[in-house]
C-alpha positions in Angstrom: 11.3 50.5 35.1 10.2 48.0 32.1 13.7 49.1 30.8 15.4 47.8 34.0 12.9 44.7 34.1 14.5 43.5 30.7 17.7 44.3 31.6 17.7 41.8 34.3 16.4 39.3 32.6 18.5 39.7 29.5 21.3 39.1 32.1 19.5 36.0 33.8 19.8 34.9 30.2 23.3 35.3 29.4 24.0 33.8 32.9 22.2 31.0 32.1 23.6 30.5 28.9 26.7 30.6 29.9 26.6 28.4 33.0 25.0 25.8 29.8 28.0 26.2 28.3 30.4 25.4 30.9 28.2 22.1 31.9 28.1 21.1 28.7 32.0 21.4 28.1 32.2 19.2 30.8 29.9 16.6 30.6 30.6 15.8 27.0 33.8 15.1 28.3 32.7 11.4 29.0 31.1 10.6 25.9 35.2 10.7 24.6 35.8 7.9 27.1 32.8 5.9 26.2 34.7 6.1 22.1 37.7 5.0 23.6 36.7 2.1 25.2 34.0 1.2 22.4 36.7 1.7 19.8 40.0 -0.2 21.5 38.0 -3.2 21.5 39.0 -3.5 17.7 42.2 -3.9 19.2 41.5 -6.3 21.5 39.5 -8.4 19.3 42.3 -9.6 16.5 44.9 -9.6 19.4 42.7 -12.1 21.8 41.9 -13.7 18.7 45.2 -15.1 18.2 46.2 -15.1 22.0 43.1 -17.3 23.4 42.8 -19.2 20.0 39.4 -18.2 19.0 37.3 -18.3 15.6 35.6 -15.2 14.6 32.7 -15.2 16.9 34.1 -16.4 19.7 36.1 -12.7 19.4 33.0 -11.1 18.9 32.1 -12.0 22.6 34.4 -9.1 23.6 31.7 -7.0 21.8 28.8 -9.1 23.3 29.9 -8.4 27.0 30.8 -4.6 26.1 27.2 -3.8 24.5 25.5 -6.3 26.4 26.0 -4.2 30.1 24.6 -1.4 28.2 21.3 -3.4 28.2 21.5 -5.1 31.6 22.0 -1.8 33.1 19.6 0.5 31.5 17.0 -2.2 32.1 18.3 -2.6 35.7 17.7 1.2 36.2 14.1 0.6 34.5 13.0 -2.6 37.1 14.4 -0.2 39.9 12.6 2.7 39.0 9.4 0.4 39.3 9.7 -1.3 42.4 10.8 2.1 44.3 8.1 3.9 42.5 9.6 7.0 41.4 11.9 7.6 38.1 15.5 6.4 39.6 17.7 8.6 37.2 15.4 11.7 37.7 15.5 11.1 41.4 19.1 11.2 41.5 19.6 13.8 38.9 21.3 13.4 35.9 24.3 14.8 37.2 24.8 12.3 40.1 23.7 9.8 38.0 26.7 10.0 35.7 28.8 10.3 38.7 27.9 6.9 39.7 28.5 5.3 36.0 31.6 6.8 36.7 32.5 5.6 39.8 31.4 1.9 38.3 33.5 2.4 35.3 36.4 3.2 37.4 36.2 0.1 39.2 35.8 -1.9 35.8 38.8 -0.2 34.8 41.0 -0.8 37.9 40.0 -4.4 37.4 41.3 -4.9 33.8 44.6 -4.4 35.4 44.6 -8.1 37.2 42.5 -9.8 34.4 45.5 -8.5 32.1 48.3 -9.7 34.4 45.9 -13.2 34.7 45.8 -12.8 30.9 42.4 -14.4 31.4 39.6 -13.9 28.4 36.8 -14.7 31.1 38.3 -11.7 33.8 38.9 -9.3 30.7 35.0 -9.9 29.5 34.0 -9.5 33.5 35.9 -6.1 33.4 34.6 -4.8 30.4 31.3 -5.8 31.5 31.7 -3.3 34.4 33.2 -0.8 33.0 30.6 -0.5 30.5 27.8 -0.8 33.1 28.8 2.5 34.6 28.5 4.2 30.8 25.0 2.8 30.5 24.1 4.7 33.7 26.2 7.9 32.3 24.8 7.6 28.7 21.1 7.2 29.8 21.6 11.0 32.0 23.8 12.3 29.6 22.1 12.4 26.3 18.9 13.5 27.7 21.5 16.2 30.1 22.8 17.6 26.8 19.4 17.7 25.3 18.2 19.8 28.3 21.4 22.4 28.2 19.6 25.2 25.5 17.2 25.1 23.0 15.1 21.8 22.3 15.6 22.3 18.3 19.1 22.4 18.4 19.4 19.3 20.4 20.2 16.9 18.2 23.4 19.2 17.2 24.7 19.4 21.0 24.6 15.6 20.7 26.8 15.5 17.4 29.1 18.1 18.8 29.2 15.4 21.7 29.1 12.7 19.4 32.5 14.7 17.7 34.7 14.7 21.4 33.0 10.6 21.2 34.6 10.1 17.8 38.1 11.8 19.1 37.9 9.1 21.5 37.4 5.9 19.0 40.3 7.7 16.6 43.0 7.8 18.8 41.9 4.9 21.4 43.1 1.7 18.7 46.2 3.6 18.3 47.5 4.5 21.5 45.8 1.2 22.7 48.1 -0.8 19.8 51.0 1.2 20.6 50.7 0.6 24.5 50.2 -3.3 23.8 52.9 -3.8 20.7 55.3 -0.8 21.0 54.1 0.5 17.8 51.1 -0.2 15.8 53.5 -1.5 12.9 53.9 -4.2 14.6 52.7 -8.0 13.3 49.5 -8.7 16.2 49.8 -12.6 15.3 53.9 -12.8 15.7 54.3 -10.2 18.4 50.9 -12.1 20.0 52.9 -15.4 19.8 56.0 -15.0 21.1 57.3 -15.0 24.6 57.9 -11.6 25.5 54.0 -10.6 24.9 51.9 -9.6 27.8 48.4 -7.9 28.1 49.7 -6.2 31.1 51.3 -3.4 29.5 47.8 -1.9 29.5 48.1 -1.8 33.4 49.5 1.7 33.7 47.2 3.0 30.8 44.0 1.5 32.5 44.9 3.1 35.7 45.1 6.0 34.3 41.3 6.1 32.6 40.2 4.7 36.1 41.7 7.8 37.6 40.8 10.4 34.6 37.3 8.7 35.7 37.7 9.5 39.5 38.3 13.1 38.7 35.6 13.7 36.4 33.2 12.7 39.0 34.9 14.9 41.4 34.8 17.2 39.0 30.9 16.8 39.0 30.6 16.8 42.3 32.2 20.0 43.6 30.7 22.2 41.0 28.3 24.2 41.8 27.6 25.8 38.2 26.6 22.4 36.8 22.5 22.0 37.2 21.4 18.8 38.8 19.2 17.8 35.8 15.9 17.1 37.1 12.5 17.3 35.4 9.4 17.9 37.1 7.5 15.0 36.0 4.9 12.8 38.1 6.1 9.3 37.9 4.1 6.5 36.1 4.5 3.4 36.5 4.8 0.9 33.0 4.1 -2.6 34.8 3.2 -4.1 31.0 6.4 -2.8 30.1 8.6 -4.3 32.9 6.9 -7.7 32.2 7.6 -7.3 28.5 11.2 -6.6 28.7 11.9 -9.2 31.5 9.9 -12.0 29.5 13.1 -10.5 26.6 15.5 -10.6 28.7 15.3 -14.0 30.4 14.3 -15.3 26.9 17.5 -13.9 25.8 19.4 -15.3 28.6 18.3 -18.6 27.9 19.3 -18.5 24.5 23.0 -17.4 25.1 23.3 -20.2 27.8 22.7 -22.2 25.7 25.5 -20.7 22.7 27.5 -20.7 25.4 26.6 -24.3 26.7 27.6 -25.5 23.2 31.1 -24.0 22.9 31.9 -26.3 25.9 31.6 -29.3 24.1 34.0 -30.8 21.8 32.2 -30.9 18.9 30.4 -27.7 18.4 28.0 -27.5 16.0 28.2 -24.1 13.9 24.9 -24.3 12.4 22.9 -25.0 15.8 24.8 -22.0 17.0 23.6 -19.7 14.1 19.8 -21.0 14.3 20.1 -19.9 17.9 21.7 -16.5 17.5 19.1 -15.9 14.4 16.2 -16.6 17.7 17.9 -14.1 19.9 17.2 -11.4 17.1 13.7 -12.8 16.5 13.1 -12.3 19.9 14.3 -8.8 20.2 12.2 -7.8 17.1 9.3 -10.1 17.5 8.9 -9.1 21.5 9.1 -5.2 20.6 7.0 -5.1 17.6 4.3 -7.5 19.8 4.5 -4.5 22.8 3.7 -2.2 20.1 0.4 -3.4 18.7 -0.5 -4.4 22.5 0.2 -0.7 23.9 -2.0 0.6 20.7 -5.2 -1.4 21.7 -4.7 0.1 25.5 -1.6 2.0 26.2 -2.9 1.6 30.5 0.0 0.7 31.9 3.1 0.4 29.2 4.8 3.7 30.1 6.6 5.4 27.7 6.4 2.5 25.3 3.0 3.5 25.0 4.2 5.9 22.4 5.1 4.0 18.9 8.1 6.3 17.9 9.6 5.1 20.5 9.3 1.4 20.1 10.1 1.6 16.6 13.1 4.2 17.6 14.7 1.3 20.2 14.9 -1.1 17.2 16.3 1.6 14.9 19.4 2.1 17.8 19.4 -1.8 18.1 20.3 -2.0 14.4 22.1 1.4 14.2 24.8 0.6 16.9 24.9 -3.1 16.0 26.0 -2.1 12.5 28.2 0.8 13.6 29.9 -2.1 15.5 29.9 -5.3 13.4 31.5 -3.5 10.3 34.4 -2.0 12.6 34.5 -5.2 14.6 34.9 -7.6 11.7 36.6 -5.3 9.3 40.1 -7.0 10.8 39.4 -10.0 9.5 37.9 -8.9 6.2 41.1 -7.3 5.5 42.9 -10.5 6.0 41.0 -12.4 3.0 42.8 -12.9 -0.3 40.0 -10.6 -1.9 41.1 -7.5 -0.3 45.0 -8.1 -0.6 45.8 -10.3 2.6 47.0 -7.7 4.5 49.5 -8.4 7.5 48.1 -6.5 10.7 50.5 -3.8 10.4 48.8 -2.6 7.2 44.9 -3.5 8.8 45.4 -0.6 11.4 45.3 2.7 9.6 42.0 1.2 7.8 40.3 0.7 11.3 41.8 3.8 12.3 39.9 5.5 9.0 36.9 3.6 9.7 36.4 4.9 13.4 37.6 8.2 12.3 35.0 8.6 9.4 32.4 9.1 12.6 34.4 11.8 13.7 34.3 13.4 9.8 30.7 13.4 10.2 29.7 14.1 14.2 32.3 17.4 13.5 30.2 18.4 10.6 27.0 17.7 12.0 28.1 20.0 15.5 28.9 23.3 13.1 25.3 24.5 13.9 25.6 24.3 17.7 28.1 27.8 17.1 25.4 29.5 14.9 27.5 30.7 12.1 25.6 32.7 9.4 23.9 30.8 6.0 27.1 31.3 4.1 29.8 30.8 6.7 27.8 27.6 7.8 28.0 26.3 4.0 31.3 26.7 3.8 32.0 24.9 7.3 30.0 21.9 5.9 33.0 21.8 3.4 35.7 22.6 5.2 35.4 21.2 8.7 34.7 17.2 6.9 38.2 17.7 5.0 39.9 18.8 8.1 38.4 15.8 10.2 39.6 13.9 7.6 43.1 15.4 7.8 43.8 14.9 11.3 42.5 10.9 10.9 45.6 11.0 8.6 48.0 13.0 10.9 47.4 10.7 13.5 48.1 7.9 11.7 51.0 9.6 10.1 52.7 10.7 13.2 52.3 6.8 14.5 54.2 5.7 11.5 51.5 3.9 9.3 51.0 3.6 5.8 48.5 5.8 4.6 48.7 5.9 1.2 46.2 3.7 0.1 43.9 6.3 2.0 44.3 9.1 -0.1 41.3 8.7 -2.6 39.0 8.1 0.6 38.2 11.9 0.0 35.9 11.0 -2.6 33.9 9.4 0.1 34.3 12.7 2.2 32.6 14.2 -0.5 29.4 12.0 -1.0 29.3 12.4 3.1 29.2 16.7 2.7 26.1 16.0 0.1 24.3 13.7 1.9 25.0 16.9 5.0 23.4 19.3 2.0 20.7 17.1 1.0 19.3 16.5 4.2 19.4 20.1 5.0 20.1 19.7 9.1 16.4 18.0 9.3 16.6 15.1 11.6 14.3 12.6 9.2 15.7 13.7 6.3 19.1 13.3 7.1 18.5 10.0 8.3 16.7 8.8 5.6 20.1 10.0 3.1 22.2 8.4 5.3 20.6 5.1 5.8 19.9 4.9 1.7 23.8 6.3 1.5 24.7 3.6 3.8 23.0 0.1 2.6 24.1 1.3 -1.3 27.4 1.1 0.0 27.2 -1.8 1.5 25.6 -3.3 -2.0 28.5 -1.9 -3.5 31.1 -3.3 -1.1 29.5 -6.7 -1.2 29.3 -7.2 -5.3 33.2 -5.4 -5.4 36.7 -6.7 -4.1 39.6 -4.5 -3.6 40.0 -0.8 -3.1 36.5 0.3 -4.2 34.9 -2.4 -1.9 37.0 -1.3 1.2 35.9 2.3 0.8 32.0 1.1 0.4 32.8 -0.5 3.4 34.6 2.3 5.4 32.1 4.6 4.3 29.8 3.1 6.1 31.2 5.1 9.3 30.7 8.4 7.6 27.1 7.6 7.1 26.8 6.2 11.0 27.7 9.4 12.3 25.0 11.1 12.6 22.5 8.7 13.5 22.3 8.6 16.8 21.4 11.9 17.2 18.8 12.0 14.8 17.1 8.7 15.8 17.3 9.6 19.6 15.5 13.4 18.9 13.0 11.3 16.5 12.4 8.6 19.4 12.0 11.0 22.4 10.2 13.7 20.6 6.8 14.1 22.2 7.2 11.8 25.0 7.1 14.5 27.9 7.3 13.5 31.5 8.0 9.8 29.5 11.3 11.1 28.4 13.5 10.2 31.3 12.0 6.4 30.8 11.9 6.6 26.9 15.8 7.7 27.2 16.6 4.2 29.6 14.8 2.1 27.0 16.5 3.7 24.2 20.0 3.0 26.1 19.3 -0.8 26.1 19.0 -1.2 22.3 22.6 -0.6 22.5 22.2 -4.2 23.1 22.6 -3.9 19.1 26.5 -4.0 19.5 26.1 -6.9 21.6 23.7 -9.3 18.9 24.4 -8.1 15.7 28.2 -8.6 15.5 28.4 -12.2 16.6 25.7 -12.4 14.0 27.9 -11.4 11.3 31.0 -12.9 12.9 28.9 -16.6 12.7 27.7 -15.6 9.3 31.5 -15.2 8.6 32.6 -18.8 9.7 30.0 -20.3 8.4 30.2 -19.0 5.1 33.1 -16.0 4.0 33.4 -12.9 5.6 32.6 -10.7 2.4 29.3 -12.4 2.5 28.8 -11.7 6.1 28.3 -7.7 5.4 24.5 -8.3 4.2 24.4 -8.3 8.0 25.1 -4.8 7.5 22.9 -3.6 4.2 19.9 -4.7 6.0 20.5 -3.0 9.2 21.1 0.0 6.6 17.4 -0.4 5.2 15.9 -0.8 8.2 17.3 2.4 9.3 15.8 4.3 5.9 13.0 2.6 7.0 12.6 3.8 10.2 13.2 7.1 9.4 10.0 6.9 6.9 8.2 5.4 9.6 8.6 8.0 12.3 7.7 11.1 10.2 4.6 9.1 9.8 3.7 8.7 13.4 5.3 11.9 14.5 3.1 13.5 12.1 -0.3 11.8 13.2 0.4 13.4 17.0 1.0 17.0 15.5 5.0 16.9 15.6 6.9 17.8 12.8 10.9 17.6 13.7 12.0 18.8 9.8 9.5 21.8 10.0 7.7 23.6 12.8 7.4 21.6 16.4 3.6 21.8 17.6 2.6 18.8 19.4 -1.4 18.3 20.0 -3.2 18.6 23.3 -3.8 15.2 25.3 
């Protein structure tokens, strides 16, 4: 009888397992869209650059309106949640609720196709702004939904082997993207961009493509009856210091971008103003966040999840993780343009953005290997393999679209500093981070005080050492948090606001002064990160939790 007993439940396991498996294949199907998207805009940028005659951080605003949905949406989900009393996403289920993002990034997508026939700045920002609304509400259910699909410790490498399909998305996005826009992605942007026979609209047919690819996804969702809703049984609380906090950021936020925005109307535009007021928006990000901190410490009654500090201090570590991830791909165009690094035409720029985009899909792969369980000694010898292989297929695809990729070859000596930092951090989410954030702001240092070759790789690098963040920052963030996690997980999403400050930052920083200059943007974001992950094991540690050893979290 006791035989039989575990018999069946042995096969409730496997059941279980593999009906995981089978939602997890599909739902990390999305996370390659939301690389796509993220990743073409390097495309956009140079070629609306020349099209709408803007400086550098007027481009950047592509960027702003991208990243700055992510926020606007995740904190929409957040007021909502309040006012109805009850957690929106968990209400809905995380399942429906990436049907909806869906849905909503369909329609953004379906939209580009009369802002590109328009060939209108404004309607392209608009679209993107939509379509990037419906990720926020699929990436605030999905990473928690891939967290939830099998054992809590191995989390953080579900979300790098999601995080891997992401990186497919922002290696091949630029090219087909260039390829669909140019004919090939030889071709000179500023020439092709200036003469009569260019159009945006070429995208029209690729666009509706993704809107329909969207559509089907969500039916996909929708019919299947294997795929677990992805609730939690968690009482709602409600975090009315927390809604008054982030509004008081947000509408100070939206005040100061009217007014950047105010000034680019007039005829003289004052550069400097611009920077003092982009400089407050970050003040006011950090300043208002670090503020909630110390008030929820005194009496936590009432701030929700931000009650717990991990989490505060996690939301600025995404801010400055995703704003870095973006501002050196988003400005790395017109780095490559500067008589320093060669004054390169744009038909020898793309494999480099290609590499860069690419390196996050060298790491994310390696970081997935444990989600398969191999054995000690197969597992060490993925960690070497699978980052060289990653690296080959960056090359094939740029090889079969006819680019030069010969001055990438001796990029494998970054690969390799990447597969030590895997070695050195030993899979342990604070470790790693901590190797990777000091990796990353020592090659910045190096990039910065270097021209040429050797400062181009310290600057591409700086994607290998992003790839794994955001897995180990969002484990380290959420860890602990409980029936707060749903909450903790929307908050977390609007730091992706990070994309949306940081680059026009740097992109100001860059007009003002000279681009090469403008990448201590990036070396302090680095820091911070090292910083953060320092800071964490500290409070982790002080409520029993102990992500790099044995998880035991202390009674309330």
């Amino acid at each position: 009888m006791e035989e039989s007993v575990n018999n069946l439940k042995e096969s409730k396991t496997r059941n279980s397992e593999q009906n995981n498996k089978g939602a997890l294949a599909t739902i990390i199907s999305v996370f390659f869209f939301w690389g796509f998207f993220a990743a073409s805009n390097s495309i956009f940028i140079p070629a609306c650059k020349e099209l709408f005659r803007l400086d550098q951080f007027q481009s950047q605003l592509i960027d702003f309106a991208f990243y700055g949905a992510y926020y606007l949406g995740a904190i929409l989900i957040f007021i909502l949640s309040g006012l109805f009393n009850t957690e929106i996403i968990n209400k809905w289920g995380y399942k429906n609720s990436i049907i909806y993002g869906l849905i909503i990034s369909a329609i953004g997508a379906i939209l580009m196709l009369p802002s590109f026939n328009l060939q209108s700045f404004e309607a392209i920002l608009a679209s993107l702004f939509i379509v990037a609304l419906g990720f926020s509400f699929q990436q605030t259910s999905a990473n928690p939904f891939v967290s939830l699909l099998g054992n809590p410790e191995t989390g953080a490498h579900r979300l790098n082997l999601a995080g891997g399909l992401n990186s497919l998305g922002t290696t091949i996005g630029p090219i087909i993207v260039s390829i669909v826009i140019f004919g090939a992605t030889t071709q000179d942007v500023k020439a092709w961009v200036q003469s009569d026979d260019f159009s945006l609209a070429s995208l029209n047919y690729l666009y509706l493509f993704v809107a329909i690819l969207f559509l089907a996804i969500a039916a996909l969702l929708y019919f299947s009856k294997n795929i677990p809703e992805g609730t939690e049984d968690a009482e709602f609380e409600k975090a009315p210091k927390a809604i008054r906090s982030l509004g008081l950021i947000t509408l100070s936020l939206v005040i100061v971008f009217g007014l950047v925005f105010n000034e680019y109307r007039h005829d003289q535009v004052d550069s400097s103003f611009i920077f003092q007021l982009l400089i407050v928006g970050l003040i006011v990000i950090v300043g208002g966040l670090l503020l909630s901190n110390h008030l929820a410490i005194k009496n936590s009654e009432g701030w929700g999840a931000m009650k717990y500090p991990q989490l505060v201090w996690g939301m600025l570590a995404i801010f400055s993780y995703v704003g870095v991830e973006v501002a050196i791909g988003s400005n790395l165009g017109e780095l490559l343009q500067d008589e320093s690094f060669g004054a390169l035409e744009a038909h020898q720029i793309a494999p480099y953005i290609s590499m860069y985009w690419g390196s996050l899909m060298i790491g994310r792969w390696a970081g997935a290997i444990t989600v398969f369980n191999p054995n000690n000694t197969l597992k060490k010898a993925l960690f070497i393999i699978v980052p060289y292989v990653a690296f080959g297929c960056v090359l094939l695809a740029n090889f079969l679209s006819n680019q030069d990729i010969s001055g990438l070859y001796f990029y494998v000596i970054c690969v390799a500093v990447l597969i030590t930092g895997f070695f050195v951090g030993q899979e342990k989410p604070i470790k790693t981070l901590f190797v990777f954030g000091t990796l990353g702001f020592i090659a910045m240092l190096i990039g910065i005080f270097t021209e040429g070759q050797v400062a181009l790789y310290a600057f591409l690098s700086g994607g290998l050492f992003c790839s794994i963040m955001w897995p180990c920052i969002f484990s380290m963030s959420i860890a602990g948090l409980g029936k707060y996690t749903s909450q903790g997980s929307s908050f977390l999403i609007m730091m992706i606001l990070g994309g949306a400050i940081i680059p026009p930052i740097q992109g100001k920083i860059a007009d003002l002064w000279h681009i090469h200059d403008s990448y201590w943007v990036a070396f302090v974001c680095f820091l911070f990160l090292s910083f953060f992950a320092l800071k964490a094991k500290g409070l982790l540690k002080a409520q029993g939790i102990d992500l790099d050893g044995k998880f035991e979290k202390k009674e309330d």
